[in-house]
Backbone as CSV, one residue per row, in Angstrom:
resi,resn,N_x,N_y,N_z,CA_x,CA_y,CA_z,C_x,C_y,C_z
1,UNK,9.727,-13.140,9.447,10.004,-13.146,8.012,8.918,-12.366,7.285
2,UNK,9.311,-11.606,5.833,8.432,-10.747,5.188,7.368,-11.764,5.209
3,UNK,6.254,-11.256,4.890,5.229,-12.120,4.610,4.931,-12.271,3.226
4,UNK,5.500,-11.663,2.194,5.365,-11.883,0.732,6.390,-12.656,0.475
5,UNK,7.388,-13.192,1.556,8.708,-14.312,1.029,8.170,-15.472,1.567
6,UNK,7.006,-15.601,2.492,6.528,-16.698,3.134,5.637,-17.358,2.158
7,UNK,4.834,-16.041,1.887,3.979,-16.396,0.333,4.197,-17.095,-0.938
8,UNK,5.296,-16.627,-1.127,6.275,-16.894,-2.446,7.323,-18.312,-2.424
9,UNK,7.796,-18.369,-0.804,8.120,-19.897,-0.428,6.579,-21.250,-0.775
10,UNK,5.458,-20.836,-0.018,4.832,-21.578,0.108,4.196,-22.138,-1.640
11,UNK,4.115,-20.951,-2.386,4.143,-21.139,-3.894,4.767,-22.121,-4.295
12,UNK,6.404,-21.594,-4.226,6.867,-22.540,-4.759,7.045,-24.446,-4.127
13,UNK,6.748,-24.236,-3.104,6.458,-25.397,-2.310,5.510,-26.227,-2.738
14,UNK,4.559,-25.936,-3.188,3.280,-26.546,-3.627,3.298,-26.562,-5.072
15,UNK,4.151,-25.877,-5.711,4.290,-26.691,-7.034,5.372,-27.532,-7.615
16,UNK,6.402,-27.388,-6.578,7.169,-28.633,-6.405,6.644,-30.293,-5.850
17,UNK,5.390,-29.943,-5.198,4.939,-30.789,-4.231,4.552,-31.588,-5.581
18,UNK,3.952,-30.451,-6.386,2.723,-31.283,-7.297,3.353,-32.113,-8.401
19,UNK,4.702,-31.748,-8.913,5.619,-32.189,-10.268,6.890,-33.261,-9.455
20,UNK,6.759,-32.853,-8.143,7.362,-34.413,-7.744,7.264,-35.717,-8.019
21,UNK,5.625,-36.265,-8.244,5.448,-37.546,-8.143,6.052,-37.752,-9.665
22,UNK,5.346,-37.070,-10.600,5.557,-37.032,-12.041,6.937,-37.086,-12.527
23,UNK,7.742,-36.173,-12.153,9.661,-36.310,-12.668,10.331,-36.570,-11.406
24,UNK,9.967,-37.316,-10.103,10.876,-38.031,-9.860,12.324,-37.065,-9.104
25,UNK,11.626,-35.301,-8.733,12.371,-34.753,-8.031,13.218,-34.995,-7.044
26,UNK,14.289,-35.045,-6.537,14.921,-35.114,-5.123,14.610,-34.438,-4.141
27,UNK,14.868,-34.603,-2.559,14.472,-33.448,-1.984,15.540,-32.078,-1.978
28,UNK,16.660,-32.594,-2.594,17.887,-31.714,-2.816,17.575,-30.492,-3.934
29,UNK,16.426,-31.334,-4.761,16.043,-30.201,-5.735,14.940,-29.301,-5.514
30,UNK,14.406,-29.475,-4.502,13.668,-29.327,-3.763,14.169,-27.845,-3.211
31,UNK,14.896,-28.053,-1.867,15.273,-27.395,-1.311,16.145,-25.921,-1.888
32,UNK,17.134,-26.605,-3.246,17.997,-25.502,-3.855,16.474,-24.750,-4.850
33,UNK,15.690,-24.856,-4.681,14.336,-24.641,-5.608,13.977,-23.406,-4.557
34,UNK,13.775,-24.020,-3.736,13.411,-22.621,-2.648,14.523,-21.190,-2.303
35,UNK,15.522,-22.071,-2.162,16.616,-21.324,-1.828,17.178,-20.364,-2.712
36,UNK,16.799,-20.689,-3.766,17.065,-19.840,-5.090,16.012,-18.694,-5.197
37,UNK,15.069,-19.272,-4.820,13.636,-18.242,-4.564,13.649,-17.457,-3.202
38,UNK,13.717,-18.029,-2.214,13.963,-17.115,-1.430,14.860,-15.808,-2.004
39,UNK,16.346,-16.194,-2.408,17.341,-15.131,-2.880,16.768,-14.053,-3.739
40,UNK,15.838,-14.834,-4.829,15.246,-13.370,-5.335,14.528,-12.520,-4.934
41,UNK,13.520,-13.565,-4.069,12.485,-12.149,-3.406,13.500,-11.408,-2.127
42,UNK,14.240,-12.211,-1.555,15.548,-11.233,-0.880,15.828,-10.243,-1.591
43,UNK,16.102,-10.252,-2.612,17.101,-9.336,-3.545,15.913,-7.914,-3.615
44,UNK,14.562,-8.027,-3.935,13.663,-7.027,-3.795,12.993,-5.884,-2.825
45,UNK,13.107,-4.876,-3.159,12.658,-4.045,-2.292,11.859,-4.280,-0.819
46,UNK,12.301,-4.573,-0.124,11.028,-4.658,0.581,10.715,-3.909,1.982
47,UNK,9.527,-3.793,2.541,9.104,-2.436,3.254,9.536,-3.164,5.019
48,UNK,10.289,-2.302,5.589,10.992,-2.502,6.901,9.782,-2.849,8.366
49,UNK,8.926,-3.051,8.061,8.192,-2.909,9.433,7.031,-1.774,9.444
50,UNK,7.085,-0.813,10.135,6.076,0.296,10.456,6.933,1.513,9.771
51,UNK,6.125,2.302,9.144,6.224,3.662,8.290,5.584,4.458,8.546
52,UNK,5.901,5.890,9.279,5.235,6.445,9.782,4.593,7.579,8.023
53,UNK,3.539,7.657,8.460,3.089,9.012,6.961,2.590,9.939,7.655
54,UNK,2.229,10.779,6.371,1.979,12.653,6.852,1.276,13.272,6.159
55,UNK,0.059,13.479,6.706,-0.599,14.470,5.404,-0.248,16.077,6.262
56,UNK,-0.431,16.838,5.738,-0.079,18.119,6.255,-0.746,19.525,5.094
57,UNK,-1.106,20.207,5.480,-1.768,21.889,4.787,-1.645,23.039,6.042
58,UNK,-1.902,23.908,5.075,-1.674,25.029,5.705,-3.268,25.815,6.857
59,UNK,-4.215,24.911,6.115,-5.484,25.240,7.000,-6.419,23.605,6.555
60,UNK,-7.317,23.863,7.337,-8.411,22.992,7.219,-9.704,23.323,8.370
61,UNK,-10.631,23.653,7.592,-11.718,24.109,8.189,-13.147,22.982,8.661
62,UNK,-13.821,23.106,9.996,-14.357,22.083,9.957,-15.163,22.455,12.057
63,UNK,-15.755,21.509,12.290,-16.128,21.330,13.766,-15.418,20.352,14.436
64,UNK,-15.120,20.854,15.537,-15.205,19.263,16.553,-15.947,19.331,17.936
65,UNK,-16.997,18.584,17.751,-17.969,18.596,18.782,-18.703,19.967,18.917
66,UNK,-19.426,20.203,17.233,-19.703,22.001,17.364,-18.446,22.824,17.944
67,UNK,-18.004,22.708,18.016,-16.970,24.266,17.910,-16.081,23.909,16.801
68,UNK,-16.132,24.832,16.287,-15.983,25.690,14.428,-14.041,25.445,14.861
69,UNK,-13.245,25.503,14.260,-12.081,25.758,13.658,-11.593,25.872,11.975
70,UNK,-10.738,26.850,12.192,-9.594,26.785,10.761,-8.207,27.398,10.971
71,UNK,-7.395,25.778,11.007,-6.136,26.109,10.987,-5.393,24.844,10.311
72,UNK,-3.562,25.380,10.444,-3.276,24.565,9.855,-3.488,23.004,10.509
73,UNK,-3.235,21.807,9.796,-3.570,20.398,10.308,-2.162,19.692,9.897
74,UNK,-2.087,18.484,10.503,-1.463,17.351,10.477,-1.694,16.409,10.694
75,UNK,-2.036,14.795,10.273,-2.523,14.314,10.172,-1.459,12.571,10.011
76,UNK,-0.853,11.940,11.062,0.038,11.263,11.207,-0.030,9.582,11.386
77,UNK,0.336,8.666,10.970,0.066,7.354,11.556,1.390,6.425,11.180
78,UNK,1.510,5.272,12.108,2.317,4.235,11.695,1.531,2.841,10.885
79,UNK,1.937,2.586,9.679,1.408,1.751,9.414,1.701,0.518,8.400
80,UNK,1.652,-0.783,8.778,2.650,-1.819,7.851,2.365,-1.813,5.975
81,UNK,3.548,-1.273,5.352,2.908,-1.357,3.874,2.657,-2.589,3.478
82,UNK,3.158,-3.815,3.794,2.451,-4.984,3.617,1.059,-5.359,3.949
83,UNK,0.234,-4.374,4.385,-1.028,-4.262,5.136,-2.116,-4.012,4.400
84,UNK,-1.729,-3.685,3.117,-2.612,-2.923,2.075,-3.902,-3.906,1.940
85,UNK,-4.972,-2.562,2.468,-6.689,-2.827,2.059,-7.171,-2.323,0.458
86,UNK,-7.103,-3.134,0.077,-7.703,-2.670,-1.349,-9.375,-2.354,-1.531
87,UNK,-9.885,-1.062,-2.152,-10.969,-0.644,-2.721,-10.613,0.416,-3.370
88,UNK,-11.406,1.279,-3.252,-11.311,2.301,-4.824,-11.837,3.316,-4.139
89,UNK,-11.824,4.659,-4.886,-11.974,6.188,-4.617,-11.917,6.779,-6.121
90,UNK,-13.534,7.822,-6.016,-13.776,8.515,-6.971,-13.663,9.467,-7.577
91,UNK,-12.634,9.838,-8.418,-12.474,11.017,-8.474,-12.790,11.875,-9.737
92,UNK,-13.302,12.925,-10.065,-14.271,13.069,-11.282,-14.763,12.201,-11.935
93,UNK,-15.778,11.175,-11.122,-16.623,10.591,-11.411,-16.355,9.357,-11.943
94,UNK,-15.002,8.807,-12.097,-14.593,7.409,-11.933,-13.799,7.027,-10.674
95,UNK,-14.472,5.943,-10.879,-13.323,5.185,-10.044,-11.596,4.231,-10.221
96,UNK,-11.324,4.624,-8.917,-9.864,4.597,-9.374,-9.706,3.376,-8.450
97,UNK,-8.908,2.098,-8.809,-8.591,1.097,-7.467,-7.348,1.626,-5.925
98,UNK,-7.590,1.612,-5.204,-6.331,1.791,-4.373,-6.431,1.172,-3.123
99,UNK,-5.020,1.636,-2.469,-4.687,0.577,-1.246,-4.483,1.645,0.073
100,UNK,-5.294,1.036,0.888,-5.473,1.912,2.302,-4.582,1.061,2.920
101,UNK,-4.160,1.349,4.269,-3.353,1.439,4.947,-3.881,1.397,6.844
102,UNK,-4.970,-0.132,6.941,-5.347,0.196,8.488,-4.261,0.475,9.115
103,UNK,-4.510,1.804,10.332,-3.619,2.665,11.285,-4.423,3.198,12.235
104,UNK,-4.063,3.361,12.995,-4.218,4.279,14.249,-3.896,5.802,13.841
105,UNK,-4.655,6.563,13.642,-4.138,7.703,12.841,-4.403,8.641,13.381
106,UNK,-3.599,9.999,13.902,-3.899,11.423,14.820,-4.135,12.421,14.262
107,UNK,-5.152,13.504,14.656,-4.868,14.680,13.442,-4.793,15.491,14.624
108,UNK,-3.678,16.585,14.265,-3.287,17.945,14.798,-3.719,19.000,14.563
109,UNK,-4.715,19.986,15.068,-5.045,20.827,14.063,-4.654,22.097,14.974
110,UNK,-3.455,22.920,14.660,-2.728,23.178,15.281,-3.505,24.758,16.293
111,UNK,-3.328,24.418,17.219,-3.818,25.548,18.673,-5.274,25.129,18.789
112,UNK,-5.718,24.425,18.350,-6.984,23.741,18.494,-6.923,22.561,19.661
113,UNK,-7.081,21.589,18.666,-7.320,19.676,19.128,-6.197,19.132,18.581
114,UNK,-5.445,17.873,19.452,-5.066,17.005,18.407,-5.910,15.634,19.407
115,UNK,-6.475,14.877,18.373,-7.341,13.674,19.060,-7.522,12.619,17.417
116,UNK,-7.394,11.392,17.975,-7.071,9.932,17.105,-8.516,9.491,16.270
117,UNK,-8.274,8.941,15.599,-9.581,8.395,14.837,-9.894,6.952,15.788
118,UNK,-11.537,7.174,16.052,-11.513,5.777,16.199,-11.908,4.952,15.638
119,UNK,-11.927,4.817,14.777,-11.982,3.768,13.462,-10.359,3.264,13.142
120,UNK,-10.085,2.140,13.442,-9.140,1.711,13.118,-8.512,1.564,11.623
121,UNK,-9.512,1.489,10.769,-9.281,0.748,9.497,-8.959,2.565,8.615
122,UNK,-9.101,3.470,9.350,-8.792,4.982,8.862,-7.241,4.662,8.548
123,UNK,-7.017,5.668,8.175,-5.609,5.023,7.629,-4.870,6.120,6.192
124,UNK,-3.725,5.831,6.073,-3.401,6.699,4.591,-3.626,5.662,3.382
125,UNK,-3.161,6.225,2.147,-3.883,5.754,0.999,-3.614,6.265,-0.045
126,UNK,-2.650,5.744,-1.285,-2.450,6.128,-2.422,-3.392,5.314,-3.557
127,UNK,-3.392,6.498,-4.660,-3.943,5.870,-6.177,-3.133,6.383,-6.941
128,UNK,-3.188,5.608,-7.983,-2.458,5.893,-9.590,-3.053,6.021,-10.387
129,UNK,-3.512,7.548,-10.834,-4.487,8.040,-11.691,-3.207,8.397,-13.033
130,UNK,-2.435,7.635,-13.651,-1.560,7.352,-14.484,-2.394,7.780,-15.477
131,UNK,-3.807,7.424,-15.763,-4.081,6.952,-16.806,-4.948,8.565,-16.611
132,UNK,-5.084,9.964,-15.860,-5.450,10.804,-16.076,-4.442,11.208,-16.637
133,UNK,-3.369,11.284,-16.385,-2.014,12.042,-16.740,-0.601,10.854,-16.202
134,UNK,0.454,10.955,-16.663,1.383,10.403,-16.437,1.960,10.794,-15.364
135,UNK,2.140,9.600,-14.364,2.718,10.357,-13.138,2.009,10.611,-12.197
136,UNK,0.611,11.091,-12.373,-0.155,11.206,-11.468,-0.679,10.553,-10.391
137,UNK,-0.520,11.124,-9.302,-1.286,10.158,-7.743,-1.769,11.237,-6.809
138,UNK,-3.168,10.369,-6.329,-3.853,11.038,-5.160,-3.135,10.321,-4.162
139,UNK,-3.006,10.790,-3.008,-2.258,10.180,-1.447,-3.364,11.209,-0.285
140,UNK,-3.527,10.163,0.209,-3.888,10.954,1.930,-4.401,10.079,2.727
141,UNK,-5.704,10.645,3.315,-5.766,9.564,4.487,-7.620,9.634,4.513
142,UNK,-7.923,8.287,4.714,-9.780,8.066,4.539,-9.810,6.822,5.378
143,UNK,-11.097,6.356,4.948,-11.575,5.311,5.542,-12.665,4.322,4.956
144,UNK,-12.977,2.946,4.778,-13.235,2.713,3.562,-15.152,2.579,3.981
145,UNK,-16.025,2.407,3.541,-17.861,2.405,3.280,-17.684,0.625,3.089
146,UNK,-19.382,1.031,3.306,-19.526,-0.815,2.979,-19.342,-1.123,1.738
147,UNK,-19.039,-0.729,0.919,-19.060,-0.977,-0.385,-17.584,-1.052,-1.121
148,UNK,-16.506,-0.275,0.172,-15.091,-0.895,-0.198,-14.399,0.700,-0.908
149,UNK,-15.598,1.531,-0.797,-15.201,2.488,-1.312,-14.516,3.807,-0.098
150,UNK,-13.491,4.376,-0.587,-12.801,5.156,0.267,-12.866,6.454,0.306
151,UNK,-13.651,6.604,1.874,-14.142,7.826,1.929,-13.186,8.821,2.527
152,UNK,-12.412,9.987,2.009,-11.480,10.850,3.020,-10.874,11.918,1.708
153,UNK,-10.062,12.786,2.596,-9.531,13.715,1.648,-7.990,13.362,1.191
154,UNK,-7.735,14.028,0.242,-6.556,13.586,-0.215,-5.919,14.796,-1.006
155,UNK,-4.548,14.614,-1.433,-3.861,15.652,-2.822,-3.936,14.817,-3.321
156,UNK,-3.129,15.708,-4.692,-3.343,14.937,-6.234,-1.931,16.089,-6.558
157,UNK,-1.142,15.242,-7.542,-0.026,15.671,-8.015,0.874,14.730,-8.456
158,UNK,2.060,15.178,-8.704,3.108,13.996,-8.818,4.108,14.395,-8.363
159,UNK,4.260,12.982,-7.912,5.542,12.709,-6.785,7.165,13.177,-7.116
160,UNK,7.265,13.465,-5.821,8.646,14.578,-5.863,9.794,13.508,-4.969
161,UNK,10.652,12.793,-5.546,11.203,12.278,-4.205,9.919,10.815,-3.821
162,UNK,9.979,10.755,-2.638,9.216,9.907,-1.749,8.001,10.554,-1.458
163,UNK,7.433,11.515,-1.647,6.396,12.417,-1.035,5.837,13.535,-2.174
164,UNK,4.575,13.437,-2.209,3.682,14.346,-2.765,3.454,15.617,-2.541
165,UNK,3.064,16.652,-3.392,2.677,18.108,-2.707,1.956,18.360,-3.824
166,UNK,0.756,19.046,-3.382,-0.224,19.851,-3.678,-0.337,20.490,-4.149
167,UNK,-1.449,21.680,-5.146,-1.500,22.642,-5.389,-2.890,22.726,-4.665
168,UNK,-3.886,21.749,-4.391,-5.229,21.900,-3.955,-5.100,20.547,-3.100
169,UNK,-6.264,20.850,-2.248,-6.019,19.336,-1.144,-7.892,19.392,-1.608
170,UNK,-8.124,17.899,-1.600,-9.589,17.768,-2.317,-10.147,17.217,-0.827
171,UNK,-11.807,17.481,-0.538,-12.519,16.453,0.304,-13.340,16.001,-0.727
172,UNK,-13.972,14.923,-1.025,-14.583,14.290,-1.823,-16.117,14.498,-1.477
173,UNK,-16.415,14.548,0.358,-17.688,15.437,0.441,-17.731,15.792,1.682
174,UNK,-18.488,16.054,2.341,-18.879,16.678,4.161,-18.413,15.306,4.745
175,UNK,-17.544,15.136,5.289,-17.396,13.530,6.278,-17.466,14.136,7.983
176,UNK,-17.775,13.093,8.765,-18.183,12.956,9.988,-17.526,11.370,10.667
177,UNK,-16.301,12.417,11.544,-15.523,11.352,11.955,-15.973,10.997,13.912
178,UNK,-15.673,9.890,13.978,-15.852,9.691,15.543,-14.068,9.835,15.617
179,UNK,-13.798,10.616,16.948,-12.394,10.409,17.567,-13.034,10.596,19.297
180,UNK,-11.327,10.673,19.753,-10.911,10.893,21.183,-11.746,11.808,21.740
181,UNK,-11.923,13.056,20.617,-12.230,14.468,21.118,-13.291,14.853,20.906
182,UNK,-14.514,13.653,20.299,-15.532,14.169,20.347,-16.147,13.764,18.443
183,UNK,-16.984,14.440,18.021,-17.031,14.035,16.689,-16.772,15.718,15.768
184,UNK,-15.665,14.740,14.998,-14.955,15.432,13.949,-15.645,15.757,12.555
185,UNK,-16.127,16.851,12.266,-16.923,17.558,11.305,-15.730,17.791,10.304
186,UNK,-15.315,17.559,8.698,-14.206,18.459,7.796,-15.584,18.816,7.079
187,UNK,-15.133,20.425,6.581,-15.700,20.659,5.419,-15.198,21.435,4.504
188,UNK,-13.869,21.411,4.539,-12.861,22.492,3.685,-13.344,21.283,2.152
189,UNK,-12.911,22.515,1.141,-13.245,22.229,-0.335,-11.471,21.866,-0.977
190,UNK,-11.139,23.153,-0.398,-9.893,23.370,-1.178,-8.858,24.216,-0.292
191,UNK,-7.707,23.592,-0.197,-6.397,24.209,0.198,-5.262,23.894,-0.361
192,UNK,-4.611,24.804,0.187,-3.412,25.038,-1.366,-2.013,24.269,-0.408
193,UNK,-1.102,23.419,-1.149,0.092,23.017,-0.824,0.034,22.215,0.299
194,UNK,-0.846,21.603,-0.161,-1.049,19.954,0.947,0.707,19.096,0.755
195,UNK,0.744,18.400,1.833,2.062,17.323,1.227,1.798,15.952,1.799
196,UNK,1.860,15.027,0.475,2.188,13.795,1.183,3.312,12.639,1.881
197,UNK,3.451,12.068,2.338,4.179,11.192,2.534,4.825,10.063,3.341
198,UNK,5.510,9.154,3.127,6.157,8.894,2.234,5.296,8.468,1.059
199,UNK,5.718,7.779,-0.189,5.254,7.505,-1.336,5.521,5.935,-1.801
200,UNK,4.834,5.037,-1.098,5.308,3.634,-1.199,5.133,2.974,-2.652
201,UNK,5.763,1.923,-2.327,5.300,1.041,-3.866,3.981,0.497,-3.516
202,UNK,4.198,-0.601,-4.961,3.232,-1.565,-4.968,3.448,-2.575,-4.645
203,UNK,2.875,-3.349,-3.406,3.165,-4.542,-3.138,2.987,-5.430,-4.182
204,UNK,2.281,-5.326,-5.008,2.202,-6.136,-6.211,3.624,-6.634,-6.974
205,UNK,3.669,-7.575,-7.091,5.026,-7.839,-7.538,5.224,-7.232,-9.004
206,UNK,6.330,-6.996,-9.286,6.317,-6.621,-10.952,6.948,-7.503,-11.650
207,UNK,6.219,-7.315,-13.099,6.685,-8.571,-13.829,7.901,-9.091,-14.263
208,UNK,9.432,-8.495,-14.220,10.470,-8.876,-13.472,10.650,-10.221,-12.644
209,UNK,10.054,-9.863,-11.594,10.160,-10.608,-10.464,9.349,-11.752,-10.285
210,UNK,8.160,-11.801,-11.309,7.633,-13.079,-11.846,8.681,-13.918,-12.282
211,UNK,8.977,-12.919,-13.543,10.073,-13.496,-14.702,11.085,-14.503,-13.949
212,UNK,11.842,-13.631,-13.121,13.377,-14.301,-12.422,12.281,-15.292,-11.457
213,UNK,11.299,-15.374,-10.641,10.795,-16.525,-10.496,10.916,-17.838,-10.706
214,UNK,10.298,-17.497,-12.184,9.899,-18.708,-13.248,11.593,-19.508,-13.385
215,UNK,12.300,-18.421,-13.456,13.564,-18.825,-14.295,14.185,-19.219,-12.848
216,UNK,14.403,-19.358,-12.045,14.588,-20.028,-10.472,13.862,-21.893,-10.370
217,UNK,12.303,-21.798,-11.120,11.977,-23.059,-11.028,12.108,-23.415,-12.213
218,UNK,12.679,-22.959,-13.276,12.517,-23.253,-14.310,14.378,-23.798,-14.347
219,UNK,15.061,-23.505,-13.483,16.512,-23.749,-13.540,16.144,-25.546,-12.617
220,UNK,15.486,-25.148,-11.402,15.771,-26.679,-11.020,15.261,-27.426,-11.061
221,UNK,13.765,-27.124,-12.426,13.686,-28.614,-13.245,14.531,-28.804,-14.183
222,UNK,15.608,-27.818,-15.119,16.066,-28.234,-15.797,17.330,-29.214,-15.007
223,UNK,17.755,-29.040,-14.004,18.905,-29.720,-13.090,18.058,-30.865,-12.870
224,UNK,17.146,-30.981,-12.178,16.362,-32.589,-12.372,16.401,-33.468,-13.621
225,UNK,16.100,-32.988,-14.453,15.765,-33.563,-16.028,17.222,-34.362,-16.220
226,UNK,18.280,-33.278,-16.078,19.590,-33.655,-16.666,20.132,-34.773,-15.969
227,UNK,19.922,-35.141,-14.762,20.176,-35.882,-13.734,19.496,-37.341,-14.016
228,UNK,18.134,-37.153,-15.075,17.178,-38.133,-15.033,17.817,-38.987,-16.442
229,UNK,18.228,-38.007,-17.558,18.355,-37.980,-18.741,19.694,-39.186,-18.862
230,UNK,19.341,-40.091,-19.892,20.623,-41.186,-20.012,21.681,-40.372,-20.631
231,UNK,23.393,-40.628,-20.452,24.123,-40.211,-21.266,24.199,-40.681,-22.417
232,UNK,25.051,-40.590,-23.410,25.370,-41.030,-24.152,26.543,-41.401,-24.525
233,UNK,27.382,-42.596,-24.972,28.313,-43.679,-25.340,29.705,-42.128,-25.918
């Protein structure tokens, strides 16, 4: 079962638990309490299992294990969007919050190497820099510092479809990766027509889906009450 419907069961479980003793709930109201809740977070989007993503450009310049390359790259992983690591990434000098994506992640860099990160917690990674421009998101793939902050390169643009594209692909600074193949040097600045993708949501629920919530437990206390309530002559 999703794990945000297990979440959202156990919610409402525990605040039924708590307004039981007080109004005298049934376990019938109980149960249609959940069941009603379950149906909504059913009714919501939700992410299938493993999603494979893609960063991709036309070059990327850099070492692996001292020997120099520049070509094009690819950069691939499977990874659960319910999985989201939250910290932040800086970009002209603020910080932005976002959600990484621990993966097992490969980069291709084509007639060269292709060899895996070994850092597990590497991974892809969107932000919503909305508030630079409307629409706007960085996507790619990093890895997060002790401090929660996410170190890796990324585009910036707005989303086309499910997937991002570029006009510039940013590194934020010189990074030094351990992989399969030895240690991975990037030091490209800038390349043109990076693409991301896919382009997930926010696991965050939206306020909607609070709303119809509320109005789910808010239906089967009113069915308790009425049940409790004397008629009248």
């Amino acid at each position: 079962m999703n794990v945000r419907v297990v979440k959202s069961l156990n919610r409402v479980g525990n605040l039924l638990r708590t307004i039981v003793p007080q109004h005298g709930f049934s376990k019938s109201h109980i149960v249609w309490g959940c069941v009603l809740w379950l149906g909504i977070t059913a009714a919501r989007p939700l992410h299938a299992g493993l999603t494979t993503f893609t960063f991709s450009g036309p070059a990327i310049q850099g070492t692996l294990d001292g020997v120099p390359f520049e070509a094009p790259f690819t950069i691939t992983a499977q990874a659960d969007p319910d999985s989201m690591v939250f910290g932040t990434i800086e970009i002209e000098g603020t910080p932005f919050p976002t959600g990484l994506l621990p993966a097992t992640s490969t980069i291709t860099i084509d007639g060269f190497a292709t060899v895996t990160f070994s850092d597990s917690l590497f991974g892809p990674f969107q932000t919503d820099l909305g508030s630079l421009s409307p629409g706007l998101l960085a996507a790619g793939f990093g890895v997060p510092d002790n401090s929660g902050s996410i170190q890796g390169f990324f585009a910036i643009g707005i989303p086309t479809g499910d997937s991002l594209v570029d006009v510039g692909f940013s590194v934020s600074q010189r990074f030094s990766f351990a992989t399969t193949g030895g240690v991975l040097i990037i030091e490209s600045n800038t390349v043109a027509n990076c693409s991301y993708g896919p382009i997930v949501s926010s696991p965050v629920p939206e306020p909607s889906t609070w709303a119809m919530s509320l109005i789910a437990v808010g239906m089967t206390a009113v069915g308790a009450l009425r049940r409790r309530l004397p008629t009248g002559d």
